[in-house]
C-alpha positions as a Markdown table, in Angstrom:
| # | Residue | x | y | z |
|---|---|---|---|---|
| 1 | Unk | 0.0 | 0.0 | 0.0 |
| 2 | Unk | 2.6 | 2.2 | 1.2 |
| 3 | Unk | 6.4 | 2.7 | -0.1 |
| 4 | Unk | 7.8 | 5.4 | 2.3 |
| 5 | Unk | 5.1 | 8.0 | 2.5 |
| 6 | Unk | 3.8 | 7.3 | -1.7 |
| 7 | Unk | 0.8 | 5.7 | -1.6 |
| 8 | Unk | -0.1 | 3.5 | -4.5 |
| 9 | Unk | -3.4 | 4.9 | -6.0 |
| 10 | Unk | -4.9 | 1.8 | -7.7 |
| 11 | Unk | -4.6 | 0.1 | -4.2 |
| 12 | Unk | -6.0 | 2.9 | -2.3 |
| 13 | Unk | -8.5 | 3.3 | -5.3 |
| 14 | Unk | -9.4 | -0.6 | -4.8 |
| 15 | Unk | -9.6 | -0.6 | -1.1 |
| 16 | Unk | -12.2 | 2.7 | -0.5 |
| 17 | Unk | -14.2 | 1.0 | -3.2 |
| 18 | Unk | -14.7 | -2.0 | -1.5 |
| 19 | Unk | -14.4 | -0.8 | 1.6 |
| 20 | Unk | -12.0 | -3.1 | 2.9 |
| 21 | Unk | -11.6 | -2.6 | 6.6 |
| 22 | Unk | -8.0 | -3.9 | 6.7 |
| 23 | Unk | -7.1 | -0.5 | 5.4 |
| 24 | Unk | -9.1 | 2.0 | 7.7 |
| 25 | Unk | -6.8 | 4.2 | 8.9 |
| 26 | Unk | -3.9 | 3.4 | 6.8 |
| 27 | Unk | -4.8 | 6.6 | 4.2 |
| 28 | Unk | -7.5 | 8.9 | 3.9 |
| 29 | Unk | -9.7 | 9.8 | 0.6 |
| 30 | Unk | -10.2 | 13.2 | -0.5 |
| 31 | Unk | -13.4 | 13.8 | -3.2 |
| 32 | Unk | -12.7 | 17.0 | -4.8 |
| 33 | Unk | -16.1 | 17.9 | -5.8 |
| 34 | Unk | -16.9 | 18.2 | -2.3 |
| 35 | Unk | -13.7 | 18.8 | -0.3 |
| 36 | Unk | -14.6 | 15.9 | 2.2 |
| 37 | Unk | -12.2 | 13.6 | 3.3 |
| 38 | Unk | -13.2 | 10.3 | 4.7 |
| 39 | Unk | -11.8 | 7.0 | 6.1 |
| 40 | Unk | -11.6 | 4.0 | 3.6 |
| 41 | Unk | -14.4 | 2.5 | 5.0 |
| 42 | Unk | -17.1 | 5.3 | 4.5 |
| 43 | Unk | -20.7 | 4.1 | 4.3 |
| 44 | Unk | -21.6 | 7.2 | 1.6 |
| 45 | Unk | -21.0 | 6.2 | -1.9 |
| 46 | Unk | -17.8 | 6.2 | -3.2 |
| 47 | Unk | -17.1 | 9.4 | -5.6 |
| 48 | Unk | -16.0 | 8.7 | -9.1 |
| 49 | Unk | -12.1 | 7.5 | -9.1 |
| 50 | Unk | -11.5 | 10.5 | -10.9 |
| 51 | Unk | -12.4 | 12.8 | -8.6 |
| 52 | Unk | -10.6 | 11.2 | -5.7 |
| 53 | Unk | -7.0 | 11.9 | -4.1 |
| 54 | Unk | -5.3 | 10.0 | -1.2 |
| 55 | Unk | -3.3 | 11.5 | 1.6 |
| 56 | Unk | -1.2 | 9.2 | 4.0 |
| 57 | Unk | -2.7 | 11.1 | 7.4 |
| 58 | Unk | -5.5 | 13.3 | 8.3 |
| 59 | Unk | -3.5 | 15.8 | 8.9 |
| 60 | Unk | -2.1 | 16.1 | 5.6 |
| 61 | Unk | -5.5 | 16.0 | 4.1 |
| 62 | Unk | -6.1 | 19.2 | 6.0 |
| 63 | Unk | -3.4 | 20.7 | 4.8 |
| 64 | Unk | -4.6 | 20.3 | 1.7 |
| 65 | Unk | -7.9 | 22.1 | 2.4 |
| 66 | Unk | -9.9 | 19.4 | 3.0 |
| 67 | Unk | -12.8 | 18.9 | 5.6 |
| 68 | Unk | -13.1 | 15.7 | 7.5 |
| 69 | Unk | -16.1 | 13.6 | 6.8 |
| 70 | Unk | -19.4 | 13.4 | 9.6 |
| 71 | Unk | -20.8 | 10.4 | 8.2 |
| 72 | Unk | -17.3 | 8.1 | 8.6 |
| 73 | Unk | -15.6 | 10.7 | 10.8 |
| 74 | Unk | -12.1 | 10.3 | 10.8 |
| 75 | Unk | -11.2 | 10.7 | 14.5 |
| 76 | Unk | -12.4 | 7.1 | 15.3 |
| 77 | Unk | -10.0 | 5.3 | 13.1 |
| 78 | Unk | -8.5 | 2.6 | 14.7 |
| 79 | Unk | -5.2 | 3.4 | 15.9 |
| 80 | Unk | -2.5 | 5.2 | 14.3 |
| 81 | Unk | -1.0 | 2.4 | 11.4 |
| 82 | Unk | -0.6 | 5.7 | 9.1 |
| 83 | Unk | 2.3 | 6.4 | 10.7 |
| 84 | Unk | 3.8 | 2.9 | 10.0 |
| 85 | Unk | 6.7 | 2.2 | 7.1 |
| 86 | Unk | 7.9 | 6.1 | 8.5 |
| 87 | Unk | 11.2 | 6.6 | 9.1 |
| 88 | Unk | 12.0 | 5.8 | 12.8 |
| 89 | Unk | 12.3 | 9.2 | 13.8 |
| 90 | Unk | 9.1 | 10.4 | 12.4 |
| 91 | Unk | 7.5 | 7.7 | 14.5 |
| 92 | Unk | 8.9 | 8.4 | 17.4 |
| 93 | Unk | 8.1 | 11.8 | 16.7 |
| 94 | Unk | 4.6 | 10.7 | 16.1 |
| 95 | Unk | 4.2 | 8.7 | 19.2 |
| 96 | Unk | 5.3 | 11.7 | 21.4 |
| 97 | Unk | 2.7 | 14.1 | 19.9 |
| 98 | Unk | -0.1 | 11.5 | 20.0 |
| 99 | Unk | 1.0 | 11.4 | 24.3 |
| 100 | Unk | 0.2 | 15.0 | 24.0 |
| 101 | Unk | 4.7 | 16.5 | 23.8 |
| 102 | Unk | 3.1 | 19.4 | 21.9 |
| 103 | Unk | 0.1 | 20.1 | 23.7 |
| 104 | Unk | 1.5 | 22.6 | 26.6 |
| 105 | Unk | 4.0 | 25.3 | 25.7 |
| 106 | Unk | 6.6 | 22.8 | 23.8 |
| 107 | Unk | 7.3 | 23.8 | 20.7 |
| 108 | Unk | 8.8 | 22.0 | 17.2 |
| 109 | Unk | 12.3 | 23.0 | 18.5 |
| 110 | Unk | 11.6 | 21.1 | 22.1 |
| 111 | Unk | 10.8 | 18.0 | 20.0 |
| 112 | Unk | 13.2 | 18.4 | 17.5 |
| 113 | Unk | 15.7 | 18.8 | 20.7 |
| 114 | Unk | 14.2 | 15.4 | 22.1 |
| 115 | Unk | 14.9 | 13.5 | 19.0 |
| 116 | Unk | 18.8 | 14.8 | 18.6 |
| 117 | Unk | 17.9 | 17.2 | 15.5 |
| 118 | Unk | 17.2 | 20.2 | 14.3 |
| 119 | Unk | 13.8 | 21.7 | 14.1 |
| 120 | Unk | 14.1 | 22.1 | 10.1 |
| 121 | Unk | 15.0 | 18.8 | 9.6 |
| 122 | Unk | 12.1 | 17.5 | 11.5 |
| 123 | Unk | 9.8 | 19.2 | 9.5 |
| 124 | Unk | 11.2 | 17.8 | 6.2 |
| 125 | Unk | 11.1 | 14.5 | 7.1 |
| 126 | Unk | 7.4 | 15.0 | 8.6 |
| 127 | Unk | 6.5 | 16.3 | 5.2 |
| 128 | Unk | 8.0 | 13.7 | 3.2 |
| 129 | Unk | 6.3 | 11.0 | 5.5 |
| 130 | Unk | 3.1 | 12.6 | 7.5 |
| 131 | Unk | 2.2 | 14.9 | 4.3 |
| 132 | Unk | 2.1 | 17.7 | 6.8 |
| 133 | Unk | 4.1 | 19.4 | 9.9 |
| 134 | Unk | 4.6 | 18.7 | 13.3 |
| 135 | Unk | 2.1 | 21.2 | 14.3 |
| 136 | Unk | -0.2 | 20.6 | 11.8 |
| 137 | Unk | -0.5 | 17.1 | 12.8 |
| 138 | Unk | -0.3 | 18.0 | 16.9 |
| 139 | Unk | -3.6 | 20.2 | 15.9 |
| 140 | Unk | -5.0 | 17.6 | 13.6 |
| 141 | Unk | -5.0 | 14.8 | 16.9 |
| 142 | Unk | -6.1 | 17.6 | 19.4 |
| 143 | Unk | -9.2 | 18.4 | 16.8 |
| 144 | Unk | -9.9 | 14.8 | 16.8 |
| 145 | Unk | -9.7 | 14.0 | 20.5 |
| 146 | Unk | -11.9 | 17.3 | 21.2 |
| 147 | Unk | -14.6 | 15.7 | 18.1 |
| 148 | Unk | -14.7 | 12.3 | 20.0 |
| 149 | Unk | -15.7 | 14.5 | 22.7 |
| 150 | Unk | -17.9 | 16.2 | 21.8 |
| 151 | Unk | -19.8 | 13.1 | 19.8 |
| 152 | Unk | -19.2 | 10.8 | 23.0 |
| 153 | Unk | -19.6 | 13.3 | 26.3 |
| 154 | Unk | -21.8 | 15.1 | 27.6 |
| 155 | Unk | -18.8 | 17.3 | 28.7 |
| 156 | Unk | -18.8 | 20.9 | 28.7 |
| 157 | Unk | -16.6 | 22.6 | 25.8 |
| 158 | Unk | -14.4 | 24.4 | 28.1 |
| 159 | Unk | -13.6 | 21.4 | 29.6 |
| 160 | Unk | -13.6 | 19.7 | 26.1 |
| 161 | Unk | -10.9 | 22.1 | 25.4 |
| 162 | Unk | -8.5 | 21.3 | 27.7 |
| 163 | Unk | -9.2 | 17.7 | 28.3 |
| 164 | Unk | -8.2 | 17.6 | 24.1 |
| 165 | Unk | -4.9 | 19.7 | 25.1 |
| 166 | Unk | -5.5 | 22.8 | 23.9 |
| 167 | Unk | -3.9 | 26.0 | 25.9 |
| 168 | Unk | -7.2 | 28.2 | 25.8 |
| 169 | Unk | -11.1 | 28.0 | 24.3 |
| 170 | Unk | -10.4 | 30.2 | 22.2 |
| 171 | Unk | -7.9 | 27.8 | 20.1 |
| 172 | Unk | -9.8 | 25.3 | 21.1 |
| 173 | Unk | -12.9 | 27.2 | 18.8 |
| 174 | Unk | -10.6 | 28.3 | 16.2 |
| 175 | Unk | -9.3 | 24.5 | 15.3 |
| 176 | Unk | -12.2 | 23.5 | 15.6 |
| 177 | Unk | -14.1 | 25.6 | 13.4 |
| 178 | Unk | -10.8 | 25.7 | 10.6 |
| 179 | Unk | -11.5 | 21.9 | 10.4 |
| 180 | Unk | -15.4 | 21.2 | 10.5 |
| 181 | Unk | -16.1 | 25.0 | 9.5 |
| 182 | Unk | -19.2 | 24.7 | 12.3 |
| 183 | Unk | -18.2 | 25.4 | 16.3 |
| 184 | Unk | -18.1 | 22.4 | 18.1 |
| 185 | Unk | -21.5 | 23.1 | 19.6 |
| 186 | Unk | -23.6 | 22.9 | 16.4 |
| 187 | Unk | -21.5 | 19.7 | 15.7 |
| 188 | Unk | -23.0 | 18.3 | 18.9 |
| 189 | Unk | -26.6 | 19.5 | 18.1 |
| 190 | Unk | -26.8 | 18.1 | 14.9 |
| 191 | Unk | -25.3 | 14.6 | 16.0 |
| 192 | Unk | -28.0 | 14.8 | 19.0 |
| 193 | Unk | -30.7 | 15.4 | 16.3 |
| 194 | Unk | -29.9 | 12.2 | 14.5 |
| 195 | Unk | -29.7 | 10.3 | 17.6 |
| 196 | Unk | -33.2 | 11.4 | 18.0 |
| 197 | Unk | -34.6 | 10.6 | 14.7 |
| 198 | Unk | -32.8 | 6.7 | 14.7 |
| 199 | Unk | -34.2 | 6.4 | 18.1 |
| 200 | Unk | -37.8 | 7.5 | 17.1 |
| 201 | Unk | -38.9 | 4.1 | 15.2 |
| 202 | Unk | -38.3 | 2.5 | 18.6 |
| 203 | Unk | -38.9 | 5.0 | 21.1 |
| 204 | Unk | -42.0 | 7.4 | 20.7 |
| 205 | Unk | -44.1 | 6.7 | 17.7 |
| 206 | Unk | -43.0 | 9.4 | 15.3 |
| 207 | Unk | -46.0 | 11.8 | 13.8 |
| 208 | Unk | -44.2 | 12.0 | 10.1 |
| 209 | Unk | -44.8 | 9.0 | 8.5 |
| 210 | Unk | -48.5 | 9.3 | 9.5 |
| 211 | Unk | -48.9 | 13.1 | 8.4 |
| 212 | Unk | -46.8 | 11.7 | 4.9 |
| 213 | Unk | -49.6 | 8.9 | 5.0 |
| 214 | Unk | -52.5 | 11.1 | 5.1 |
| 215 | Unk | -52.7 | 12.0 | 2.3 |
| 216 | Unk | -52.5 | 9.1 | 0.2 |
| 217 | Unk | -54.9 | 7.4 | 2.4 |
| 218 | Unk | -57.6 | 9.9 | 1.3 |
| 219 | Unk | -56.3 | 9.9 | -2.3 |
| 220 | Unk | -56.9 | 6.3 | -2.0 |
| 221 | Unk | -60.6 | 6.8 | -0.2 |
| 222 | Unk | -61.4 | 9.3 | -3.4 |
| 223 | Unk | -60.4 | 6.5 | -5.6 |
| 224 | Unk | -61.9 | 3.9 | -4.4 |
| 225 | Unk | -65.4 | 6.3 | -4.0 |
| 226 | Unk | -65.0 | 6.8 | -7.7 |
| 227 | Unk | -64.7 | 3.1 | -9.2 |
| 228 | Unk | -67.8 | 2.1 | -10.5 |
| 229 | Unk | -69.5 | -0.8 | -9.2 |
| 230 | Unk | -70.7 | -4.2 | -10.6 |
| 231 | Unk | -72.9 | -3.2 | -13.7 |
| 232 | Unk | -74.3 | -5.9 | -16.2 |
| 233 | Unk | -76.0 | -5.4 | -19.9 |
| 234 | Unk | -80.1 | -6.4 | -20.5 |
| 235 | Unk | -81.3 | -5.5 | -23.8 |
| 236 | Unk | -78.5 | -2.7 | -24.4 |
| 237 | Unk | -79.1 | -1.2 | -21.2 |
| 238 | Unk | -76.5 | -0.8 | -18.5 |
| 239 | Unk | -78.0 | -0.8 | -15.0 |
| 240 | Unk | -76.3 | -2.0 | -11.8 |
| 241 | Unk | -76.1 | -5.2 | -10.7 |
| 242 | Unk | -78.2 | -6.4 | -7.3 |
| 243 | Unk | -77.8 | -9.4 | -5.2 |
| 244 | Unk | -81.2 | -11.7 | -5.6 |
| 245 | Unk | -82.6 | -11.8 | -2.6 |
């Protein structure tokens, strides 16, 4: 699938087709028509190969001005096997931001200073083999963490905020919204609205299907008022038809 940090397109192209769960998490799909990126194994219906680009991490799909996907959302992949077949410094790089090294006042230069480089190299070899910087894929796993929050919690955003490692709210808000373009509470509403309507066929009747079956019931009544009965012919003459008694 993966040689360094080139993905092989007709794999990746096979895999999100058939949505092959053995490779969630290992790229991400982004449809250009819509600037969506999703997971392999999205449940929408796969875009037209032509309109489709793959990016080794989430974070460099982002980078690339894409939007991550509410349907398959792309926090919940399993894991981190992107990162795998990265150089070894990348992924221990990787594995320090993911424990949350960049989260506090550490910068690129504290990490580059951890792994016995500088902070220049560091951030070619992250964008030769994460598609995207050190920061950008710090941010990246702090929007996701905050976005499993939110989905999962009942948590307050403030404490969402901090909880995901971000320094203030007011980052916290700004990620968020650069990512999903929508603040993290209208994300929450809108999931709690469709946990509502898939709850409603086994919860509390739902009213819509009735008021959508009105309706055609009374078409239906109309109809059925307006076939004619049983009729029969005597000498040329139609008359209706009656039961002998």
């Amino acid at each position: 699938m993966r040689n360094g940090a080139v993905l092989d397109p007709k794999a990746c192209d096979r895999a999100r087709i058939a949505r092959d769960p053995r490779f969630d998490g290992t790229f991400y799909t982004g449809v250009r028509t819509t600037r969506i990126y999703c997971r392999p194994t999205c449940p929408v219906k796969p875009a037209k190969s032509k309109n489709v680009v793959f990016f080794p991490t989430a974070a460099a799909a982002e980078r690339a001005g894409f939007r991550p996907c509410l349907r398959c959302r792309p926090e919940t992949a399993p894991g981190t096997p992107a990162w795998q077949g990265a150089a070894a410094t990348v992924s221990r790089a990787l594995r320090l931001i993911e424990r949350g090294f960049l989260d506090g006042e550490a910068r690129v230069g504290d990490l580059a200073d951890a792994l016995g480089m500088t902070a220049r190299h560091l951030r070619r070899l992250f964008l030769r083999h994460a598609g995207a910087s050190p920061t950008a894929v710090a941010t990246t796993r702090r929007v996701q963490r905050a976005k499993a929050l939110v989905d999962s919690t009942a948590m307050s955003m403030s404490a969402i905020a901090f909880a995901a490692g971000f320094a203030s709210i007011r980052r916290f808000n700004a990620a968020f919204r650069a990512v999903y373009r929508r603040s993290p509470s209208s994300v929450r509403r809108a999931r709690a609205g469709r946990r509502v309507a898939e709850r409603a066929p086994g919860g509390e009747p739902s009213t819509a299907p009735q008021r959508r079956a009105a309706p055609r019931r009374a078409v239906a009544r109309r109809a059925v008022a307006e076939v004619p009965g049983p009729w029969h012919s005597s000498a040329g003459r139609s008359r209706p038809w009656r039961r002998a008694h």
